[in-house]
PABA-586061 format. One record per atom (N, C-alpha, C, O): residue number from 0; residue in three letters; x, z, y. Coordinates in nm, 3 decimals, padded with zeros to 5 digits, m for minus. Layout:
! residues N
num:residuo:east:up:north
NUM:Ala:X:Z:Y $
...
//
This chain:
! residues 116
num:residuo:east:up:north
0:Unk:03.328:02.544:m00.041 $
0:Unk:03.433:02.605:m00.122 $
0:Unk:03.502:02.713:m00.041 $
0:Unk:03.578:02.695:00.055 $
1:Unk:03.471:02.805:m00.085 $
1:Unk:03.567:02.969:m00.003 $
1:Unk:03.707:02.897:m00.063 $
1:Unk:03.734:02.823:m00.157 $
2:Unk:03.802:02.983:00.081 $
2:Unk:03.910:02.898:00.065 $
2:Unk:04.040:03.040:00.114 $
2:Unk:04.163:03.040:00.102 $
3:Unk:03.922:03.174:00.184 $
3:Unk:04.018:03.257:00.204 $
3:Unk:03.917:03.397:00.177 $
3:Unk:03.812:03.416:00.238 $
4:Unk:03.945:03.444:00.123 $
4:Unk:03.886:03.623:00.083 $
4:Unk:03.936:03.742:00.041 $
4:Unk:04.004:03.780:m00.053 $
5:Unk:03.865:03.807:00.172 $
5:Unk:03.914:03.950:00.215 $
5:Unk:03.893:04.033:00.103 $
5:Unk:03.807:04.026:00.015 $
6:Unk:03.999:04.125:00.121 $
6:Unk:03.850:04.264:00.045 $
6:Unk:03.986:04.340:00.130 $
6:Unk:04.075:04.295:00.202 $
7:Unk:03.938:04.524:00.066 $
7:Unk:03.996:04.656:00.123 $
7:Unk:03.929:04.727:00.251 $
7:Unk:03.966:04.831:00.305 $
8:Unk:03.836:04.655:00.280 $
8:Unk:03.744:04.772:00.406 $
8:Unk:03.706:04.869:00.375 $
8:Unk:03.736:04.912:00.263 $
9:Unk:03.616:04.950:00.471 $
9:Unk:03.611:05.037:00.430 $
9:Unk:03.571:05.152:00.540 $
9:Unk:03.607:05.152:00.657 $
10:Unk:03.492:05.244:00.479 $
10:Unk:03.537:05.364:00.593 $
10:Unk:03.637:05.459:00.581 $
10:Unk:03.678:05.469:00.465 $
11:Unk:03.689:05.533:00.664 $
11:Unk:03.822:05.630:00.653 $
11:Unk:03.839:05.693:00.769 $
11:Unk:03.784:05.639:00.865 $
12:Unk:03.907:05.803:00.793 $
12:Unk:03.906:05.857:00.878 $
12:Unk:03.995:05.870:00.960 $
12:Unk:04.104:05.870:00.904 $
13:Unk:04.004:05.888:01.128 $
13:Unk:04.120:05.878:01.188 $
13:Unk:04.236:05.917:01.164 $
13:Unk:04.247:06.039:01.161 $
14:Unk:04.346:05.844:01.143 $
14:Unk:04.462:05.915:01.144 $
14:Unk:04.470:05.848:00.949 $
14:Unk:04.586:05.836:00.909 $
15:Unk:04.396:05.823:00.880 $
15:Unk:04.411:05.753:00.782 $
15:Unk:04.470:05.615:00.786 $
15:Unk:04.516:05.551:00.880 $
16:Unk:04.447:05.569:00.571 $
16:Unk:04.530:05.455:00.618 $
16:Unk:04.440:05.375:00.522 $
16:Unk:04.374:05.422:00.430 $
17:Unk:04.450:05.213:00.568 $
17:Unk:04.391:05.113:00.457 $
17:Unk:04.462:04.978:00.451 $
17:Unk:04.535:04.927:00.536 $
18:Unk:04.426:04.936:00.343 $
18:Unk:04.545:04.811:00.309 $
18:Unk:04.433:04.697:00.269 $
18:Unk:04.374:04.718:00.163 $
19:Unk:04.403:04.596:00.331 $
19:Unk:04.334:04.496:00.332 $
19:Unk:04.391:04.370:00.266 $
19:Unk:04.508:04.341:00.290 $
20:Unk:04.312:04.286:00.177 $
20:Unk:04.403:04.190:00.114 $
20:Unk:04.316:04.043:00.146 $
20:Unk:04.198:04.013:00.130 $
21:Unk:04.390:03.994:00.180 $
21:Unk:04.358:03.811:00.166 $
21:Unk:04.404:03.654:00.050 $
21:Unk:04.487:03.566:00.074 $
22:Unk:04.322:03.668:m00.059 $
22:Unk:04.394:03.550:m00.131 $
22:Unk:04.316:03.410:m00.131 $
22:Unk:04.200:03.373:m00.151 $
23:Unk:04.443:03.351:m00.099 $
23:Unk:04.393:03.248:m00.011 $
23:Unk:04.420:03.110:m00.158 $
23:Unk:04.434:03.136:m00.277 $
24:Unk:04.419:02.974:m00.095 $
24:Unk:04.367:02.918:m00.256 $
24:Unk:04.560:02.840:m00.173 $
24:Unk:04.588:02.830:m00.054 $
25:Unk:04.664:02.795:m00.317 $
25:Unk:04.769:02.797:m00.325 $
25:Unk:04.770:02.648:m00.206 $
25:Unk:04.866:02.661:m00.130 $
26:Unk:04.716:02.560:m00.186 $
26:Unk:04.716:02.513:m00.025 $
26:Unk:04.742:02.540:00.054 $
26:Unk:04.843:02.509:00.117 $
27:Unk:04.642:02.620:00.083 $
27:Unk:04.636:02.658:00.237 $
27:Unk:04.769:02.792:00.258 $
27:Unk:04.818:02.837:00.362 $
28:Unk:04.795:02.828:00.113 $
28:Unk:04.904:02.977:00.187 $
28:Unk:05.021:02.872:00.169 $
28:Unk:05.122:02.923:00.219 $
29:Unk:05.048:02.751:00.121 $
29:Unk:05.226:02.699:00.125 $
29:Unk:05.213:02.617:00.266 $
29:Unk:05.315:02.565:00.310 $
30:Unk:05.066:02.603:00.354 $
30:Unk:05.099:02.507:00.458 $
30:Unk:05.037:02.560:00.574 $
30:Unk:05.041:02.479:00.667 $
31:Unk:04.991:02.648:00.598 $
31:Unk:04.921:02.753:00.711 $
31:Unk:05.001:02.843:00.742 $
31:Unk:05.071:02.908:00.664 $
32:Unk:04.996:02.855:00.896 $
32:Unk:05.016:03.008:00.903 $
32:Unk:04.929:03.118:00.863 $
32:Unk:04.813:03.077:00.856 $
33:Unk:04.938:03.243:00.832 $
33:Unk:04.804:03.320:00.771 $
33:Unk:04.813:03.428:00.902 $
33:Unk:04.903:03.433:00.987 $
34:Unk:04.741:03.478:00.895 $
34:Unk:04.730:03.584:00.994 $
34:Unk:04.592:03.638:00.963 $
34:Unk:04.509:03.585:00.889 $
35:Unk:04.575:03.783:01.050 $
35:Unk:04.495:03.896:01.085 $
35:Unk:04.434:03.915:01.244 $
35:Unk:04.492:03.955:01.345 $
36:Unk:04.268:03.861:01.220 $
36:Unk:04.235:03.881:01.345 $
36:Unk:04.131:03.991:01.317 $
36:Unk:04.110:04.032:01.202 $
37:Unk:04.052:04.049:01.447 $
37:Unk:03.964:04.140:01.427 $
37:Unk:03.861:04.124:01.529 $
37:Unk:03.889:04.050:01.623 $
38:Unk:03.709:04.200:01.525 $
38:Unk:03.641:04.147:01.619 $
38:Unk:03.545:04.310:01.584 $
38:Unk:03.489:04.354:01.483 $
39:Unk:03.565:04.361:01.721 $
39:Unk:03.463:04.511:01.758 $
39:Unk:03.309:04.436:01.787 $
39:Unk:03.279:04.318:01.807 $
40:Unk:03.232:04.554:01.781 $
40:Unk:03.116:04.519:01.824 $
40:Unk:03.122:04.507:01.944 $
40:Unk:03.190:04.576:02.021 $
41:Unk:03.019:04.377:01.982 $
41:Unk:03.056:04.392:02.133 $
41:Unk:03.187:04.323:02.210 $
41:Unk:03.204:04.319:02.332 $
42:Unk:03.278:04.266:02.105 $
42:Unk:03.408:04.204:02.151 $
42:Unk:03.440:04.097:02.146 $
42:Unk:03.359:04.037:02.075 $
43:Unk:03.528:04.023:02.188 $
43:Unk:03.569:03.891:02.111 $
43:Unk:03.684:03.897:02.017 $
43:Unk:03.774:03.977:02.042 $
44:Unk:03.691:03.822:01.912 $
44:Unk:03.775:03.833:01.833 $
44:Unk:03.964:03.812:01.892 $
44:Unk:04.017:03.730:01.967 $
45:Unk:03.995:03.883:01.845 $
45:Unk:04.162:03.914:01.889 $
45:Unk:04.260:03.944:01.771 $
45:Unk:04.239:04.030:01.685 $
46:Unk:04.325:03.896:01.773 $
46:Unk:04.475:03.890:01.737 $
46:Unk:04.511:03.996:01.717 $
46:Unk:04.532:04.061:01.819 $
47:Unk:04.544:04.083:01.557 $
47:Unk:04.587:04.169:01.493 $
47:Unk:04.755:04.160:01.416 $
47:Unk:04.834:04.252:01.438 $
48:Unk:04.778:04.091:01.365 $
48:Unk:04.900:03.953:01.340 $
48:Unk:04.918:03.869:01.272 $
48:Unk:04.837:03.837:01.185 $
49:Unk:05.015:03.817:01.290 $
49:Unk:05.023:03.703:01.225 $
49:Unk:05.168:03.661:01.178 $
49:Unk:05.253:03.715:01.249 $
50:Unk:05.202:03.608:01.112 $
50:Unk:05.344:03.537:01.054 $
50:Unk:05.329:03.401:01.141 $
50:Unk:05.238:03.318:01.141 $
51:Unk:05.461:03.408:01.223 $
51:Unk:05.520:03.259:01.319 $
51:Unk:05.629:03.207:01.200 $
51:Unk:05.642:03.220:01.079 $
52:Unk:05.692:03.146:01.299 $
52:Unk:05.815:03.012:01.236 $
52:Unk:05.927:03.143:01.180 $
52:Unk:05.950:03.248:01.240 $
53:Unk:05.978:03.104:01.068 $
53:Unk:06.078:03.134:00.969 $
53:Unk:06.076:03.295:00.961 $
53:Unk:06.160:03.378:00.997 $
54:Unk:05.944:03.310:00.899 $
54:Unk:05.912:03.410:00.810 $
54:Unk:05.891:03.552:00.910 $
54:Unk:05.852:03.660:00.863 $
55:Unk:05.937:03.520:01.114 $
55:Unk:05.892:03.614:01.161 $
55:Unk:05.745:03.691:01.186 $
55:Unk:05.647:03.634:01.138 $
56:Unk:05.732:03.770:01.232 $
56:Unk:05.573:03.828:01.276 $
56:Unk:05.550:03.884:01.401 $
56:Unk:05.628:03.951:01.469 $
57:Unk:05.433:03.852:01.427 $
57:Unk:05.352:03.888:01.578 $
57:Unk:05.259:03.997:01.543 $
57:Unk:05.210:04.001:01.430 $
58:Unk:05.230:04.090:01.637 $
58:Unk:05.163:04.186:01.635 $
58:Unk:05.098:04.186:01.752 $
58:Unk:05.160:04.136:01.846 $
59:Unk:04.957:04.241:01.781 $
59:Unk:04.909:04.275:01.895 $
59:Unk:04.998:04.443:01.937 $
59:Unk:05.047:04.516:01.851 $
60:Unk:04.999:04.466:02.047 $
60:Unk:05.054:04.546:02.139 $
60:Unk:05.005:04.695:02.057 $
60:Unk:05.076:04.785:02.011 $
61:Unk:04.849:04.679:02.061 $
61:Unk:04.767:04.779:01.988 $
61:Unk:04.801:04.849:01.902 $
61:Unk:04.773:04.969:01.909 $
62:Unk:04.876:04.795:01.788 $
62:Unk:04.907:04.787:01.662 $
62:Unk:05.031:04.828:01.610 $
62:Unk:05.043:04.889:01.504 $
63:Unk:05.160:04.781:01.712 $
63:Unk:05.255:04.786:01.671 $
63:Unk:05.306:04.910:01.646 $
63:Unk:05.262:05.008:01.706 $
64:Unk:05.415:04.921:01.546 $
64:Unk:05.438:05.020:01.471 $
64:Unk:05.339:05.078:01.381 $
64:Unk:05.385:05.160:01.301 $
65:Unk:05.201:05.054:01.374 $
65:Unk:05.140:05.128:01.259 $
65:Unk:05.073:05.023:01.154 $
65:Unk:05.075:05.037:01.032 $
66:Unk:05.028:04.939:01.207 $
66:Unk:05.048:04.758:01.112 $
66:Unk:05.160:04.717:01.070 $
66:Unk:05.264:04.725:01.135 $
67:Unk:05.148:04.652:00.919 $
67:Unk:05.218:04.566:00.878 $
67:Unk:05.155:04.466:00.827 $
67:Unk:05.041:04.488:00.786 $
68:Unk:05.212:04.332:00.814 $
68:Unk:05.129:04.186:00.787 $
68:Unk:05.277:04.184:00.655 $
68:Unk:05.397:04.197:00.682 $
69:Unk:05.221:04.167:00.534 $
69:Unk:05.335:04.091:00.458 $
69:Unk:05.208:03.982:00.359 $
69:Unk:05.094:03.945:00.389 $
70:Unk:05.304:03.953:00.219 $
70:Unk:05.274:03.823:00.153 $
70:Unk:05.359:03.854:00.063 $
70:Unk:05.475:03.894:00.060 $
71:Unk:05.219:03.810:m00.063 $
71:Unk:05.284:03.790:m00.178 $
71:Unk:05.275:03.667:m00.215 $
71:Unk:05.172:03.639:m00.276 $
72:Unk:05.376:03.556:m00.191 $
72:Unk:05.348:03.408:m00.271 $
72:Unk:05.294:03.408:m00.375 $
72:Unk:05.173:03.387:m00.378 $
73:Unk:05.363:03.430:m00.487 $
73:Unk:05.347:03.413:m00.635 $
73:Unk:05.180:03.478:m00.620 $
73:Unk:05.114:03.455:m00.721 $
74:Unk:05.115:03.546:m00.524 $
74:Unk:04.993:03.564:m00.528 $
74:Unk:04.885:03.498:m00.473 $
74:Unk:04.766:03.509:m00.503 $
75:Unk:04.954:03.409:m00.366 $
75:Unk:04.869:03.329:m00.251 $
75:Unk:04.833:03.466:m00.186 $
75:Unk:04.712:03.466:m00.159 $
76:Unk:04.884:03.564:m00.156 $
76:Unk:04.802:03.673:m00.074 $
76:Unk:04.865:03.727:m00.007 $
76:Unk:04.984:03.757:m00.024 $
77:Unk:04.756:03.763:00.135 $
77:Unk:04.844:03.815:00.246 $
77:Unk:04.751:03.926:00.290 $
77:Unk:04.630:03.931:00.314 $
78:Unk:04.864:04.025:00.293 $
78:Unk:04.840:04.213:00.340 $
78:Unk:04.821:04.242:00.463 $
78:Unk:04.841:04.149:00.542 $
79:Unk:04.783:04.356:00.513 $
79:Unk:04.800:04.411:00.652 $
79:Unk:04.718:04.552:00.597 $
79:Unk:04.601:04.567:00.562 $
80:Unk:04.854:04.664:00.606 $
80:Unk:04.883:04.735:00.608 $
80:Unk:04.832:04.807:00.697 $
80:Unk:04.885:04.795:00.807 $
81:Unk:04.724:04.898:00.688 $
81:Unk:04.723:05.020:00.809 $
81:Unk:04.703:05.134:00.821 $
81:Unk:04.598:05.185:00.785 $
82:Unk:04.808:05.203:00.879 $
82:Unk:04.846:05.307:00.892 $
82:Unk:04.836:05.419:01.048 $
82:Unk:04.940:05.415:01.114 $
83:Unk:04.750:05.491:01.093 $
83:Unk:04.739:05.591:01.192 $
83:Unk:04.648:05.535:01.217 $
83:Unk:04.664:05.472:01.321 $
84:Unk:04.540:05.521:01.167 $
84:Unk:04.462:05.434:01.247 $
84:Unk:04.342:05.523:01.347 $
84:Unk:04.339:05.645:01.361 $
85:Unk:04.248:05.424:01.408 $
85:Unk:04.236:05.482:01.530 $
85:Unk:04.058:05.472:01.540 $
85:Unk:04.003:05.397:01.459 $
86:Unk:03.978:05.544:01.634 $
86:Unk:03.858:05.490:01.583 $
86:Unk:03.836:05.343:01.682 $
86:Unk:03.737:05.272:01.667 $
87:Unk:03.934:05.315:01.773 $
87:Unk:03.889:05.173:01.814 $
87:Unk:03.957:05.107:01.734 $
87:Unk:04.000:05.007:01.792 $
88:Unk:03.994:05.112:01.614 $
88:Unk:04.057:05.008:01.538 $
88:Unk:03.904:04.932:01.407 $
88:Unk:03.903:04.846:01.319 $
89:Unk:03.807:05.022:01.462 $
89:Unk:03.636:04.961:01.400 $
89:Unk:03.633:04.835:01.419 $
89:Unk:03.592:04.795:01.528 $
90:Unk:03.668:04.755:01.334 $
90:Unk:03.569:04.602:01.394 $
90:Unk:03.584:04.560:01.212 $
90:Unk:03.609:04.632:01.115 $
91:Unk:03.549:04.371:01.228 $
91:Unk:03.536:04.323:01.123 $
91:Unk:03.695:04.283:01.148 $
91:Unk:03.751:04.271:01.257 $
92:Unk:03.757:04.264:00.998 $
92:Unk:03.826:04.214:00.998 $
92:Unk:03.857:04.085:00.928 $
92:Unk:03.815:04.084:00.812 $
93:Unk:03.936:03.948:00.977 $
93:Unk:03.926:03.866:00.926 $
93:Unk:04.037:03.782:00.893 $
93:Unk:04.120:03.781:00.983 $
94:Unk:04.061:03.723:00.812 $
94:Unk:04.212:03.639:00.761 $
94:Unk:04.171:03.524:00.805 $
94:Unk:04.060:03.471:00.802 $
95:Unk:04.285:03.484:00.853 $
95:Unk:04.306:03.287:00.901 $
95:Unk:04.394:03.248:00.842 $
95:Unk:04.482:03.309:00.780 $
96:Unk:04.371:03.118:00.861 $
96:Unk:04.481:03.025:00.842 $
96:Unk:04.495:02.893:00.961 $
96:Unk:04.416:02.806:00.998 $
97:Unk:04.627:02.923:00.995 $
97:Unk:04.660:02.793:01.122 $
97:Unk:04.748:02.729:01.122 $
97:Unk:04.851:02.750:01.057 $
98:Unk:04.722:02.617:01.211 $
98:Unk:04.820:02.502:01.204 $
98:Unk:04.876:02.510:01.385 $
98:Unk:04.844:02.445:01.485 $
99:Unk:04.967:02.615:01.364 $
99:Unk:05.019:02.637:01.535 $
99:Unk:04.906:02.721:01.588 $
99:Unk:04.873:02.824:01.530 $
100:Unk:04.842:02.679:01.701 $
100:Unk:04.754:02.774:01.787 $
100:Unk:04.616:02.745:01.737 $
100:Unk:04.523:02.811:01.783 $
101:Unk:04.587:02.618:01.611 $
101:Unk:04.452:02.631:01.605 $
101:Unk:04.459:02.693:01.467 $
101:Unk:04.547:02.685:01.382 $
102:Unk:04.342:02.758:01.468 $
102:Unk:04.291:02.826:01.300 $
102:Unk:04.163:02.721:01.273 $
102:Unk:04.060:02.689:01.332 $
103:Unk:04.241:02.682:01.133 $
103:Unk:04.162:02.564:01.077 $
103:Unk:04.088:02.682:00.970 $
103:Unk:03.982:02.646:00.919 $
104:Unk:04.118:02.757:00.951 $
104:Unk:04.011:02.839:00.829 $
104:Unk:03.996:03.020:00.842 $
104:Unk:04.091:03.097:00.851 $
105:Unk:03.857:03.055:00.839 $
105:Unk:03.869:03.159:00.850 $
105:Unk:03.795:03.241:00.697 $
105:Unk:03.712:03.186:00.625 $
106:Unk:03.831:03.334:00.682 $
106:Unk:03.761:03.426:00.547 $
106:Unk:03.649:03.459:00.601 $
106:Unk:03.615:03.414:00.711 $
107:Unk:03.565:03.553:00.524 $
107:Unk:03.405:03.603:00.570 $
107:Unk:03.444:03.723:00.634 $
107:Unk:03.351:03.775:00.697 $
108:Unk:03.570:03.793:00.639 $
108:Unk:03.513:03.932:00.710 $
108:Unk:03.516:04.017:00.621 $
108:Unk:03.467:03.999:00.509 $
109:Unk:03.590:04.145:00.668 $
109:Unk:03.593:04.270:00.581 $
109:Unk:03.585:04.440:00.705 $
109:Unk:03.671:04.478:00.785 $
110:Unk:03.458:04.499:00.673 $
110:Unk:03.470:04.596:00.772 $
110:Unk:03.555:04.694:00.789 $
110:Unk:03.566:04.759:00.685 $
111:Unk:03.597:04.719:00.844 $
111:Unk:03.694:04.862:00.853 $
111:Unk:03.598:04.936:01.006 $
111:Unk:03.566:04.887:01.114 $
112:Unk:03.574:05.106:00.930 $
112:Unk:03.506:05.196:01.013 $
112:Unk:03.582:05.291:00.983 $
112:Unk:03.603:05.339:00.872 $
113:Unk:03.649:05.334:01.143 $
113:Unk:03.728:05.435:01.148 $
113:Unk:03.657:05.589:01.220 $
113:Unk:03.640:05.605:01.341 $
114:Unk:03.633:05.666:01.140 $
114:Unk:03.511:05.796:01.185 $
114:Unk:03.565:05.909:01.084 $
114:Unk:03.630:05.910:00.979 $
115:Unk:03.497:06.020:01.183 $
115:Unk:03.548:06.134:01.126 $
115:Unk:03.372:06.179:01.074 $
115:Unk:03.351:06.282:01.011 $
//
């Protein structure tokens, strides 16, 4: 049973923007944390962001200021926003869901290719 799915990849070009969506099944978004990880070719998967304790957010270093992570309840769905983007910002991208530091669920993956 798919339990989290991406869509919004895509190709685009540097300095563009794309908005990626995750709806997740009404479970897992009232008792998970959700978050945004990503994985380059060639990389290990890393930490894009995520929503912590009482509604704050984490960002990788990379990111900050041109990412945003929000949520629509009433949708089960969670955004990440991107904006300036970069061509090392190429990888798959993927939605979780965790319970603290472990991710008990991940989506299939949505590409984002950043090229001119």
């Amino acid at each position: 049973q798919v339990q989290l799915v991406e869509s919004g990849g895509g190709l685009v070009q540097p300095g563009g923007s794309l908005r990626l969506s995750c709806v997740a099944s009404r479970t897992i978004f009232s008792i998970y944390t959700m978050g945004w990880y990503r994985q380059a070719p060639g990389k290990q998967r890393e930490l894009v962001a995520r929503f912590a304790g009482s509604g704050s957010t984490n960002y990788a270093d990379s990111v900050k200021g041109r990412f945003t992570v929000s949520r629509d309840n009433a949708k089960n769905t969670v955004y990440l926003q991107m904006t300036s983007l970069k061509p090392e910002g190429t990888a798959v991208y993927y939605c979780s869901a965790a319970i603290g530091a472990v991710t008990a669920f991940w989506g299939q993956g949505t590409k984002v290719t950043v090229s001119s």
